[in-house]
KESETI-842043 format. One line per 10 residues: for each residue x, y, z of C-alpha. Coordinates in Angstrom, 2 decimals, padded with zeros to 5 digits. Example, Ala and Ser with C-alpha at 12.3 -4.5 7.8 and 13.67 -1.06 7.14 Angstrom:
KESETI-842043
012.30 -004.50 007.80  013.67 -001.06 007.14
//
This chain:
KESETI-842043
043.75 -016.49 075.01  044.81 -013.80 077.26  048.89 -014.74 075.70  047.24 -014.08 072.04  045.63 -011.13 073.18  049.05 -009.88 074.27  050.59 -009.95 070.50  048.18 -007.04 069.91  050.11 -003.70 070.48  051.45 -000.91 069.48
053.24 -001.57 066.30  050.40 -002.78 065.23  049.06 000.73 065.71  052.09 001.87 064.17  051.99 -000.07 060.69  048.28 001.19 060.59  049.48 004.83 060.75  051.80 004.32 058.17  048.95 002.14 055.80  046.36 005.86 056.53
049.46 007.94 055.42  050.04 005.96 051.98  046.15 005.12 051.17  045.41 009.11 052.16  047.36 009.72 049.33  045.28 007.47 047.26  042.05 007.80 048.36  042.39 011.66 047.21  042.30 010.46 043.80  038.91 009.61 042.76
037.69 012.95 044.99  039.76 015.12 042.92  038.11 013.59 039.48  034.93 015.92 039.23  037.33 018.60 039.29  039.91 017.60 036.97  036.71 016.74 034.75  035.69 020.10 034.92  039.11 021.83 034.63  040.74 019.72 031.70
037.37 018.64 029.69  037.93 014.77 030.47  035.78 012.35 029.53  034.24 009.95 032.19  036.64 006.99 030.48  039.62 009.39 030.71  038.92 010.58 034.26  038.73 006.76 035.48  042.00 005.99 033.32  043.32 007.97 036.05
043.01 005.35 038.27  044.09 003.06 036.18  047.39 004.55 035.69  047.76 004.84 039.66  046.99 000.77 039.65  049.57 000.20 036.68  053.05 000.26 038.89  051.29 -001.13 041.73  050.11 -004.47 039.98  053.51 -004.51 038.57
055.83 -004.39 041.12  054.30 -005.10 044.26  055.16 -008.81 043.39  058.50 -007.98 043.00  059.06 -005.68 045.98  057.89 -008.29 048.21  060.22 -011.21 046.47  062.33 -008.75 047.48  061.16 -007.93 051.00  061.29 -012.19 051.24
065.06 -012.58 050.01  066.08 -009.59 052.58  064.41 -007.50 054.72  063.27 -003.87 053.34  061.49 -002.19 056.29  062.99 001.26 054.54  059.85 000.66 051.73  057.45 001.51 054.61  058.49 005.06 054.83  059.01 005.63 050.58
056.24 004.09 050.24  054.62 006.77 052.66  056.43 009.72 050.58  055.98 008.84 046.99  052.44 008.42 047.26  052.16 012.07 049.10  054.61 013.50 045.56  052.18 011.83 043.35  048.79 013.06 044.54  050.14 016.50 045.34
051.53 016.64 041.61  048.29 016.19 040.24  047.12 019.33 041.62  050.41 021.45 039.72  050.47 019.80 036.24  048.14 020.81 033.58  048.50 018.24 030.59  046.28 014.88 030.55  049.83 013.05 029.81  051.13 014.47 033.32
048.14 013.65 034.84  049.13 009.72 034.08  052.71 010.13 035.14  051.47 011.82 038.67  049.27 008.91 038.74  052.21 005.92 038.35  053.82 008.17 040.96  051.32 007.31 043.18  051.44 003.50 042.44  055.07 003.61 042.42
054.20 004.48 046.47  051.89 002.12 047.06  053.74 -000.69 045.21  056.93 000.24 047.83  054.31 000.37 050.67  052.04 -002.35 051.10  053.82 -006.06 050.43  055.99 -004.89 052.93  053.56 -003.83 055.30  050.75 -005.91 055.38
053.54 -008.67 055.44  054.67 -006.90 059.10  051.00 -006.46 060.09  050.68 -010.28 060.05  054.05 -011.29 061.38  054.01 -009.12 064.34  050.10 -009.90 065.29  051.11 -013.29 066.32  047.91 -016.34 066.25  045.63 -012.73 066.27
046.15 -012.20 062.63  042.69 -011.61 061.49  042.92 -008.89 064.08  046.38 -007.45 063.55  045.33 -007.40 059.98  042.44 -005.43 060.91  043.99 -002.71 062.35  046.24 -002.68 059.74  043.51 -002.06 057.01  041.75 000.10 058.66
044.00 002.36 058.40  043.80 002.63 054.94  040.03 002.58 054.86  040.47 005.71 056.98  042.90 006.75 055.11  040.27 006.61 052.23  037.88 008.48 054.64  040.14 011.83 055.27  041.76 012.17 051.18  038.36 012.87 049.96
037.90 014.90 052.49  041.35 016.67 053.06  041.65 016.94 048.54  038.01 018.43 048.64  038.70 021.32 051.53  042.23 021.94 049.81  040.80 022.24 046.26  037.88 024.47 047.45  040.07 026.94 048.88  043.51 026.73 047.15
042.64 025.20 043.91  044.14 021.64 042.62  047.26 023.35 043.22  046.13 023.03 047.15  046.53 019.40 046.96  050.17 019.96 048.09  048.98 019.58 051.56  049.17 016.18 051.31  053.10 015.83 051.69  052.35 017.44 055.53
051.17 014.28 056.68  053.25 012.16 054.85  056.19 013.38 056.57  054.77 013.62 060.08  053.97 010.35 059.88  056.83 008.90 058.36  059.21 010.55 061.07  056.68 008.95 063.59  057.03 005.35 061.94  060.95 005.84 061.40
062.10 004.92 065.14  059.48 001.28 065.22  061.23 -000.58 062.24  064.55 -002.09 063.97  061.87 -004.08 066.38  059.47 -004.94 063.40  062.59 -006.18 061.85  063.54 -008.23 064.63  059.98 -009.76 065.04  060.29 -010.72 060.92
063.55 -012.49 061.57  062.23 -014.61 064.16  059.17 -015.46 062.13  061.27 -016.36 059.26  063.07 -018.58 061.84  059.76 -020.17 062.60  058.64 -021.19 059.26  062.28 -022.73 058.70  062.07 -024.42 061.28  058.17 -025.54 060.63
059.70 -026.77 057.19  062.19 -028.67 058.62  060.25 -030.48 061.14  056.60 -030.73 059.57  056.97 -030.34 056.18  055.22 -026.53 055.81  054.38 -025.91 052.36  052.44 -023.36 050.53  048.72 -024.08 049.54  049.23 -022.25 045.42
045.40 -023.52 044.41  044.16 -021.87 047.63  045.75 -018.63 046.94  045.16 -018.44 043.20  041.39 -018.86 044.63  041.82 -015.93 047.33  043.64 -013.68 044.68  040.61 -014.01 041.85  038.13 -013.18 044.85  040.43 -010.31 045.68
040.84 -009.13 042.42  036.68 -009.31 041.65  036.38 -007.73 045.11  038.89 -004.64 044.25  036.98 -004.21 041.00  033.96 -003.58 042.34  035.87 -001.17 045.33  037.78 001.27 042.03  034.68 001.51 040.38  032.39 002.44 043.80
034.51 004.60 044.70  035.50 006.26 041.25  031.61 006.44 040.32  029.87 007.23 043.98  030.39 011.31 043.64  029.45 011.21 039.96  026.26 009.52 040.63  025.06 011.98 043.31  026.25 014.50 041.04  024.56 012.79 037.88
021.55 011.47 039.13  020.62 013.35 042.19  021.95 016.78 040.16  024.25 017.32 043.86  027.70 019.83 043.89  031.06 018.36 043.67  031.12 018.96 047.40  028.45 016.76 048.40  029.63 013.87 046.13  032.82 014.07 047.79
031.14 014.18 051.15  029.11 010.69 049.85  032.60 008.99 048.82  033.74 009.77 052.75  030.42 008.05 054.45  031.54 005.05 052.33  034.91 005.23 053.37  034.41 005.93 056.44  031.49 003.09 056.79  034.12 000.61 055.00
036.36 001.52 058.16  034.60 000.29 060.57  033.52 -002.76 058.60  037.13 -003.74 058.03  037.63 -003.41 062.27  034.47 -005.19 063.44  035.51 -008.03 060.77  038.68 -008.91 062.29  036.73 -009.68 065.54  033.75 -011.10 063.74
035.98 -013.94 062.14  037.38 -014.71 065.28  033.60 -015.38 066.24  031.50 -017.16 063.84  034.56 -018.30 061.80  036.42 -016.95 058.46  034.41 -019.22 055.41  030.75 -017.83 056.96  031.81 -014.39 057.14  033.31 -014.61 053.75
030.25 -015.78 052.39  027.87 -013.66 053.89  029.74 -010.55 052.71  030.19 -011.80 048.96  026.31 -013.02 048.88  025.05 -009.36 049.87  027.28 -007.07 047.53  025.37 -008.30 044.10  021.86 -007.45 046.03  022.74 -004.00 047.56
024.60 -002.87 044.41  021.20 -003.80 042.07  019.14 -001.80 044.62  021.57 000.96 044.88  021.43 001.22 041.11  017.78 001.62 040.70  017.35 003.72 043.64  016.08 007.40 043.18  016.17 008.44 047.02  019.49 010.61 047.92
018.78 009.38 051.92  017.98 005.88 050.93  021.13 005.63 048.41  023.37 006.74 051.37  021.89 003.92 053.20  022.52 001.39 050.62  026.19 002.73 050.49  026.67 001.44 054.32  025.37 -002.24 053.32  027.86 -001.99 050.38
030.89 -001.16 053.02  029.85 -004.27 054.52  029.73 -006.59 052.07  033.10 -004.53 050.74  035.23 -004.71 053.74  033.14 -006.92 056.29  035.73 -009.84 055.09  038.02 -007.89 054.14  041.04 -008.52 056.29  040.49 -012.12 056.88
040.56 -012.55 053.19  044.33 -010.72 053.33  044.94 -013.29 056.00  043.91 -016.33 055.03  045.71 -015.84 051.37  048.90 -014.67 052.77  048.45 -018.30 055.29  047.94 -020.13 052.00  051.77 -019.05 051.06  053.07 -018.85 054.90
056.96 -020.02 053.46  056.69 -016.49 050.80  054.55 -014.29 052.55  056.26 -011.18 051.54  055.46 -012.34 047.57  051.88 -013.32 048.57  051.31 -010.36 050.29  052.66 -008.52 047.08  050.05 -010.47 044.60  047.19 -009.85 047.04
047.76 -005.89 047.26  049.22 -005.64 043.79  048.21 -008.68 041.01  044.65 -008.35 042.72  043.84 -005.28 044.48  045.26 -003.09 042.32  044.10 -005.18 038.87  041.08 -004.23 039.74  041.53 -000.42 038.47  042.68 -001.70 035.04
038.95 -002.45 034.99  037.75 000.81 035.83  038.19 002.59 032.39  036.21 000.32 030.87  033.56 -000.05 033.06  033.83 003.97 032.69  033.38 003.59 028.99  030.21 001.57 029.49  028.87 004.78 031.70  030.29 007.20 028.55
027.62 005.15 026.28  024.76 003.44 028.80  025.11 005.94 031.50  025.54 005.56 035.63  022.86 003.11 036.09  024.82 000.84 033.61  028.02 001.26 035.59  026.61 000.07 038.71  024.96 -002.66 037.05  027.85 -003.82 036.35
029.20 -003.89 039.41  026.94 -005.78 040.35  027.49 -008.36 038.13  031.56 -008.61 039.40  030.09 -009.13 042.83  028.09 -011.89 041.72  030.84 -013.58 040.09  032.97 -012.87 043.25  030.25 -014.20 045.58  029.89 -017.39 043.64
034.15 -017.80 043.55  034.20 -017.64 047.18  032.49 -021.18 048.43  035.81 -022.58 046.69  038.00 -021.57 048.96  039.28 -024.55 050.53  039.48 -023.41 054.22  040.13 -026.72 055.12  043.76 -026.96 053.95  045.46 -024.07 055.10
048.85 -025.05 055.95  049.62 -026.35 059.52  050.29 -023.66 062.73  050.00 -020.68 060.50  046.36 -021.45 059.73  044.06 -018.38 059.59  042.27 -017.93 062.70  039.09 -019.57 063.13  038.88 -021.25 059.61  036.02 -022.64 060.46
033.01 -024.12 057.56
//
């Protein structure tokens, strides 16, 4: 135990800084649509096309940059990843046509698709038989990433205007200067996992699990649907439904994030302790629950309490369902780790707009109706996993029924 323990450090630390610097970017985003609302007359449906268009590149490519990533090693995509999302989100703030808007938007996912196959690949590779752990870390520095946008696009907006949102490329290139000297050791850890798995093929037979993955990615994707359209819709139901400023909506969108961070953290232990199916399941089971109650709920303090059960069932599983889909595909983990971020997580804002057109015509309580719906179908999706035949040594840990 205590030689696992020891494959938790600080590149690990490093990789997360760099995942809060690229998911800062993004988590601005939905913050920033009560404003752009207000300022270009958009329609819910438009407003949440927003996000769609900041999903588009990144469901896209994010395949392909990790084929690439697995064919020959890219560690430069950490730090444009890091940049381009920073240009897109502080672009949005300048332009002032609905068409730029978009563009500013696949900006943004341009970042994000350079980013994260290539990152959350490293977070697993360098976290050693700790994976659930490393991964941890790793996501929760986007969730706190997620926590700060809102909070950094609402201050900046409030006293500069949109065009304050030009803030954002400070951090982006503090950061990325920070990250810049850590990726010729991350590099040499990938090479020597890639000699591992060779070497596992060679003398064990290691092959990739696809029907366990394809069953990881549809949870993934139903899980990332319901995450665009909580945190797209959470500021415009306190400002629809509890008649709340701009300000205090944005404020809500941070407790989730924030909440969703510490979730993701406590998971990475928590699957090490009572196993990676039960926590799964537990997580998937509540969301449908919490997201009827939160919908019918007319209490402001009891809403934001519902909106900490929803981090949990959210983000409780979050990274061990990163991990044990990119262990499903151990001999392309690069690729896998592209799907899982891209063809899944970020799929699940081409739903958004429409699930924003149901609010345009039913209203909020409609939208989060729905969501609770997806997490129903996700919950029920998840007892297929098939825990039991992850591939050899790089096995999730504790993959326990």
């Amino acid at each position: 135990m205590q030689k696992q323990k020891e494959k938790i450090n600080s590149k690990n630390f490093i990789l997360m800084l760099a995942h809060f610097s690229v998911d800062l970017s993004q988590g601005a985003l939905p913050a920033v649509l009560p404003y752009l609302i207000v300022a270009q007359d958009l329609t819910y449906f438009k407003a949440t096309f927003l996000v769609f268009f900041s999903s588009l590149l990144s469901a896209v490519l994010q395949p392909f940059f990790g084929y690439l990533g697995d064919r020959a090693q890219k560690p430069w995509f950490i730090i444009a990843g890091m940049l381009v999302a920073a240009v897109g989100i502080s672009l949005v703030g300048i332009v002032d046509t609905y068409p730029l808007l978009c563009l500013c938007s696949l900006i943004g996912g341009l970042g994000s698709s350079l980013f994260h196959p290539e990152g959350s690949k490293m977070a697993s590779v360098i976290s050693g038989n700790r994976k659930s752990v490393g991964m941890s870390i790793f996501a929760v520095g986007g969730n706190i990433g997620f926590v700060v946008g809102p909070i950094l696009a609402t201050v900046s907006i409030h006293f500069l205007g949109l065009k304050g949102l030009v803030l954002f490329m400070a951090p982006a290139i503090i950061l990325s200067l920070l990250v810049r000297p850590h990726l010729g050791e991350i590099r040499e850890l990938n090479t020597a996992y890639k000699n591992d798995v060779e070497e596992a093929e060679a003398s064990e037979g290691l092959t990739d699990n696809v029907k366990g993955f394809t069953i990881v990615s549809i949870v993934m994707f139903l899980k990332s649907t319901c995450g665009f359209v909580l945190t797209s819709f959470i500021p415009l139901f306190w400002i629809g439904i509890f008649m709340s400023t701009e300000w205090e909506g944005g404020l809500q969108l941070s407790l989730f994030a924030a909440a969703s961070a510490v979730c993701t953290v406590a998971g990475g232990w928590m699957a090490e302790k009572i196993g990676a199916k039960r926590l799964i399941i537990i997580c998937s089971c509540s969301m449908p629950i919490v997201a009827i109650l939160f919908a019918f709920n007319r209490s402001p303090l009891l809403a934001s309490l519902l909106l900490l059960l929803l981090a949990v069932g959210m983000n409780g599983a979050h990274s061990i369902l990163l991990v044990t889909g990119q262990n499903f595909m151990p001999r392309r983990l690069g690729t896998a780790s592209g799907i899982l971020f891209g063809v899944t997580v970020s799929m699940g804002g081409f739903v958004a707009p429409f699930i924003g057109k149901i609010g345009d015509i039913y209203g909020l309580v409609a939208v989060f109706i729905s969501v609770a719906l997806i997490a129903a179908a996700m919950a029920a999706t998840s007892f297929f996993i098939p825990f039991s035949k992850l591939p050899g040594k790089n096995a999730a840990p504790a993959p326990t029924e």
